[in-house]
C-alpha positions as CSV (number, residue, x, y, z in Angstrom):
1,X,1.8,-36.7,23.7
2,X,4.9,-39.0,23.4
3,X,8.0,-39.1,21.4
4,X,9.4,-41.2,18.6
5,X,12.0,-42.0,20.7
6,X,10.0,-43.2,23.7
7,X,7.2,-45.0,20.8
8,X,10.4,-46.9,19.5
9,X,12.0,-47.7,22.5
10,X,8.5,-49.4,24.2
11,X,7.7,-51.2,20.6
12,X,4.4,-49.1,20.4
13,X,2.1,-49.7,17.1
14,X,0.4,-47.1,17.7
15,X,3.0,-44.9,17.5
16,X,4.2,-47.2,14.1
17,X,0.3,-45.9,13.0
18,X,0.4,-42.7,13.5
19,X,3.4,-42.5,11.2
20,X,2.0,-44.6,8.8
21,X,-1.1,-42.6,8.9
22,X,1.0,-39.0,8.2
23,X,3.2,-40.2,5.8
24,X,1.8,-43.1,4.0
25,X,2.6,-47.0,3.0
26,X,4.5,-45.8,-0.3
27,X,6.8,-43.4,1.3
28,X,7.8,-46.5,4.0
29,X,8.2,-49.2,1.7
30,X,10.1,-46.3,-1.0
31,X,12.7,-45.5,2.0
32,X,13.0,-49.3,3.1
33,X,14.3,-49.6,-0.8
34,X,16.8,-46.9,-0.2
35,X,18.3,-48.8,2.8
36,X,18.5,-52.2,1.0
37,X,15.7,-54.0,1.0
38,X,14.9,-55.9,-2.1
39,X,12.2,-58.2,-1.2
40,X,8.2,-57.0,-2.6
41,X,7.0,-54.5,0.0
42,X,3.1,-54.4,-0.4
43,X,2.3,-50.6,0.2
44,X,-0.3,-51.6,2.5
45,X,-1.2,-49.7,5.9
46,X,-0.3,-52.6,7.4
47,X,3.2,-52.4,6.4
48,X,4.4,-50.6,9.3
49,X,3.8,-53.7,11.5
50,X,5.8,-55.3,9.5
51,X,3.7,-58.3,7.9
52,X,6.4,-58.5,5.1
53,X,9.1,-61.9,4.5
54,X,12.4,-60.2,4.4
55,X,16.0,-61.9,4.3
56,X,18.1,-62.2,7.4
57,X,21.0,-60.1,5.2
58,X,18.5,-57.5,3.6
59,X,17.9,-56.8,7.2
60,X,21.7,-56.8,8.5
61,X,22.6,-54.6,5.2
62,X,19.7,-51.8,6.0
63,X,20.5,-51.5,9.5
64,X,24.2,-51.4,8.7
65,X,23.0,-48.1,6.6
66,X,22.6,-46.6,10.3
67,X,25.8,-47.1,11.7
68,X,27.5,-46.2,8.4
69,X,27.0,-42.9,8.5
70,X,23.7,-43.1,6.3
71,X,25.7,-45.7,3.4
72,X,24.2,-49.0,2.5
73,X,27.1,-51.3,1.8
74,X,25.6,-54.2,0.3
75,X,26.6,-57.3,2.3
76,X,29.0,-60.2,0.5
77,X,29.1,-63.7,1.4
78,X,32.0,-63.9,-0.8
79,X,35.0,-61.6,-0.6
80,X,38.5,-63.5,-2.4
81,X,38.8,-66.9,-4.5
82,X,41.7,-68.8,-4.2
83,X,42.9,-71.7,-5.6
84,X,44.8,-74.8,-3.8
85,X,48.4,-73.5,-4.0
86,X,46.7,-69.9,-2.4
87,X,47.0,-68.0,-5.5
88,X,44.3,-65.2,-5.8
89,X,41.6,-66.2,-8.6
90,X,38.9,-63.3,-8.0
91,X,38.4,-60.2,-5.8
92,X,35.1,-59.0,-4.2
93,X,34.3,-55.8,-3.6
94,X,30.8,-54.3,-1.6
95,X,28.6,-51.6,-3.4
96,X,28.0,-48.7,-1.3
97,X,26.0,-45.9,-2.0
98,X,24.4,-43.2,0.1
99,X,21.2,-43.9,1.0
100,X,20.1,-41.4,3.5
101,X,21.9,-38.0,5.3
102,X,24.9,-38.6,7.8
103,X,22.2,-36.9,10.5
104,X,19.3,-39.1,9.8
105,X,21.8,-42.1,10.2
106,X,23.2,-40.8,13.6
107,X,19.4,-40.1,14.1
108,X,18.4,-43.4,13.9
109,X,21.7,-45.1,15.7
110,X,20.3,-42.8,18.8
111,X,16.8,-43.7,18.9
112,X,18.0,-47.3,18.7
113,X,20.3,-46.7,21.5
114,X,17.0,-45.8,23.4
115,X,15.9,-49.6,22.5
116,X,18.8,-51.3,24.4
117,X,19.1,-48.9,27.3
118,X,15.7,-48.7,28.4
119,X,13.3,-50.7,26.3
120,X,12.5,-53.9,24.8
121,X,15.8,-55.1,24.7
122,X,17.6,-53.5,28.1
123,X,17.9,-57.6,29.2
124,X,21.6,-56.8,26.7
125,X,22.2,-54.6,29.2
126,X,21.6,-56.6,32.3
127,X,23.0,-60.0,31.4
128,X,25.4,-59.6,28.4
129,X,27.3,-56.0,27.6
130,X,26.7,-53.4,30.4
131,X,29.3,-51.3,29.4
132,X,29.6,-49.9,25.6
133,X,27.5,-48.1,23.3
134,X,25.3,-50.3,21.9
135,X,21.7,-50.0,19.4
136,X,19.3,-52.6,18.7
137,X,15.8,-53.6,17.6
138,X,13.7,-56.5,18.9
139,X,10.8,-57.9,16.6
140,X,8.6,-60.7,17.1
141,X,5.7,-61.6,14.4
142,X,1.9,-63.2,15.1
143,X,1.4,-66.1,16.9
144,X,5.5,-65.6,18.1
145,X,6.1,-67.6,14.6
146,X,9.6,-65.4,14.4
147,X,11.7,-63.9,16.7
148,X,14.2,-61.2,15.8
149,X,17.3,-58.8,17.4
150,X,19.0,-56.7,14.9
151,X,21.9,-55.1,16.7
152,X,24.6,-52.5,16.2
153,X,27.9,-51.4,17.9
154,X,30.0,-48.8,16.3
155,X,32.1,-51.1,13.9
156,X,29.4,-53.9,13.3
157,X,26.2,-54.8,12.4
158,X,24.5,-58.3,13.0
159,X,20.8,-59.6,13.2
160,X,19.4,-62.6,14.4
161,X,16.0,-64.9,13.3
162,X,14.7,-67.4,15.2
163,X,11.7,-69.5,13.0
164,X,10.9,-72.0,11.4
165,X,9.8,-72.6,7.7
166,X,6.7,-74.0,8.0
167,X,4.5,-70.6,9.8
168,X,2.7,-73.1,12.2
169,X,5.8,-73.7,14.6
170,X,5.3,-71.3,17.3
171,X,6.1,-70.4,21.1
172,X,2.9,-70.7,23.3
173,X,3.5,-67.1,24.3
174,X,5.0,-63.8,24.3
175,X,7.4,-64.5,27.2
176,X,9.2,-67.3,25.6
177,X,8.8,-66.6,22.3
178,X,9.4,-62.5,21.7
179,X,12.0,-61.4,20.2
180,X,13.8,-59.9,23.1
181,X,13.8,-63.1,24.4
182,X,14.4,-66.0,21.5
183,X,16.6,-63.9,19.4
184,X,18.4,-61.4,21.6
185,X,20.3,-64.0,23.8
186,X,22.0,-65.4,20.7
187,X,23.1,-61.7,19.6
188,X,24.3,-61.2,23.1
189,X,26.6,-64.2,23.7
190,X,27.5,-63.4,19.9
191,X,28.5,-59.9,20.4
192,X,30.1,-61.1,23.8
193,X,32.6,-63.1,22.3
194,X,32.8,-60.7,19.3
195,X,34.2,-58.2,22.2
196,X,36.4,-60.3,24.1
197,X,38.3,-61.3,20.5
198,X,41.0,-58.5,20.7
199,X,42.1,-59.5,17.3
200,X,38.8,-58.1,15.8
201,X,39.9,-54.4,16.9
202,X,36.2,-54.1,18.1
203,X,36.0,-52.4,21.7
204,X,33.2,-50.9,24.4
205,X,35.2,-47.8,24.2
206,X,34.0,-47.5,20.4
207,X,31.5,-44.9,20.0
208,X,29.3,-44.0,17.1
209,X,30.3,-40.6,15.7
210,X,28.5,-37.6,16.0
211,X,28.3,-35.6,12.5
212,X,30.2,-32.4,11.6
213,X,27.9,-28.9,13.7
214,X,24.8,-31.5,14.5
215,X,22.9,-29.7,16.7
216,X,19.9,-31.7,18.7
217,X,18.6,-32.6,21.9
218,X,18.7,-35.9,21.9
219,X,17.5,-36.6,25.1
220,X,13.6,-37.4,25.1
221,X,13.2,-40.8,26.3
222,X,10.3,-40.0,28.4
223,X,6.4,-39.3,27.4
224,X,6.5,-35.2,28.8
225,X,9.7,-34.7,27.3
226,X,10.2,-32.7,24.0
227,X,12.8,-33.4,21.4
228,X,14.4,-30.2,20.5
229,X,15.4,-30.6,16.4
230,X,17.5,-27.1,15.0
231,X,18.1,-28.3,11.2
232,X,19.5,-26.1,9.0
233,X,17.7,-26.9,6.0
234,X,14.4,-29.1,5.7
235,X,16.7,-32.1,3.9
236,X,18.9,-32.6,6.8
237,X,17.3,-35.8,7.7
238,X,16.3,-37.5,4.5
C-alpha cells in the first residue's frame, strides 16, 4: 500500500489507474471541466494518462485553481486598450468562479509540493530555487513528443511546453527529453528571475495559506506511511 501523495510525487500510472479504475473516466474529465479546461476530453480509461491536446493556458488557468484557494480565474491575454495619446478605450476583467472547496485546493497545492521536494521535479530544488515554497508537475507524452512543468508559488502560476507541431519531432529518450528535464529548466530560470524582480512583490518568504480549522496530516510522502484525513463533512474536498 502507497499514498496519493507518494503515487504523485514518483509520476506512478498505476497509481493514476487505480483512481481511474474507482472513480471512473467521466468523473475525471467532469472535474477537469470544473477547473477550466475547455478542450474535448474523451472519457476514456486512458484519460488519466493524459492522451488528450490541451492549451498551454487551459493548463496555467486550472492549476492556478489550486493556488487560488479552489477559484478558476480564467486567464486574459488582454487586460486595458489604449489609444495613442494613453487614453483608456476598454477594460478587461477575469471571470472567476469557485470551482472546487478552499481544502481540496490547499489539498492539491500540498501534494504538489511533494512533486518539487522529493519527486520528479526536485532538480528546482537543487539548481534553481532552494529556498521557498514551491508546487509543480512534470509531464512528458509517448515517444518524449512533449515535454511539460506546470509550476506554482504562492502568488503565481506558470506552465511550460516544449513540442513541436508536427507529432514526429521527438528526443531519442527519456533523459533528454522528459519533462523534468526539457521543460522544467525554462520554468526555473523563469521563476528565478521572476524572484529576483523586487518590483513584482513576489518573495520565497510567500507561503500558500492554510484554510480556516483544516485539520490533516499532511505528512505521508513515504509508501508505509498513512495520511490521516478528519473532515467534517463528506463535501469538504470536492
Amino acid at each position: 500500500m502507497v499514498t496519493l501523495k507518494w503515487g504523485l510525487t514518483r509520476s506512478s500510472n498505476n497509481i493514476s489507474a487505480y483512481l481511474m479504475k474507482q472513480f471512473g473516466p467521466k468523473a475525471m474529465a467532469d472535474m477537469c471541466y470544473k477547473l477550466g479546461i475547455k478542450s474535448y476530453l474523451d472519457p476514456v480509461v486512458s484519460l488519466c494518462l493524459g492522451p488528450a491536446d490541451l492549451y498551454l493556458t487551459e493548463m496555467v488557468g486550472a492549476y492556478g485553481t489550486y493556488g487560488n484557494k479552489g477559484v478558476h480565474i480564467e486567464p486574459l491575454y488582454v487586460t486595458r486598450i489604449e489609444d495613442k495619446s494613453g487614453n483608456v478605450l476598454s477594460t478587461f476583467t477575469p471571470r472567476r468562479r469557485e470551482a472546487i472547496s478552499e481544502r481540496a485546493a490547499f489539498l492539491m497545492v500540498n501534494l504538489l509540493q511533494g512533486v518539487v521536494n522529493e519527486g520528479t521535479a526536485y532538480r528546482l530544488r537543487s539548481r534553481y530555487i532552494p529556498e521557498g515554497e514551491l508546487a509543480g508537475k512534470t509531464g512528458t507524452t509517448n515517444n518524449q513528443s512533449d515535454g511539460w512543468f506546470m509550476g506554482l508559488v504562492p502568488k503565481l502560476t506558470a506552465g511550460v511546453w516544449v513540442g513541436a507541431e508536427d507529432r514526429s519531432v521527438h528526443f531519442e529518450s527519456l533523459a533528454l527529453g522528459g519533462g523534468a528535464n526539457m521543460a522544467l529548466p525554462i520554468w526555473g530560470l523563469f521563476m528565478e528571475k521572476v524572484l529576483a524582480d523586487t518590483t513584482l512583490n513576489i518573495n520565497v518568504t510567500d507561503r500558500f495559506e492554510v484554510p480556516a480549522n483544516f485539520n490533516m496530516n499532511l505528512r505521508c510522502t513515504g509508501a508505509d506511511e498513512e495520511l490521516e484525513v478528519k473532515p467534517q463533512k463528506n463535501d469538504d474536498f470536492f
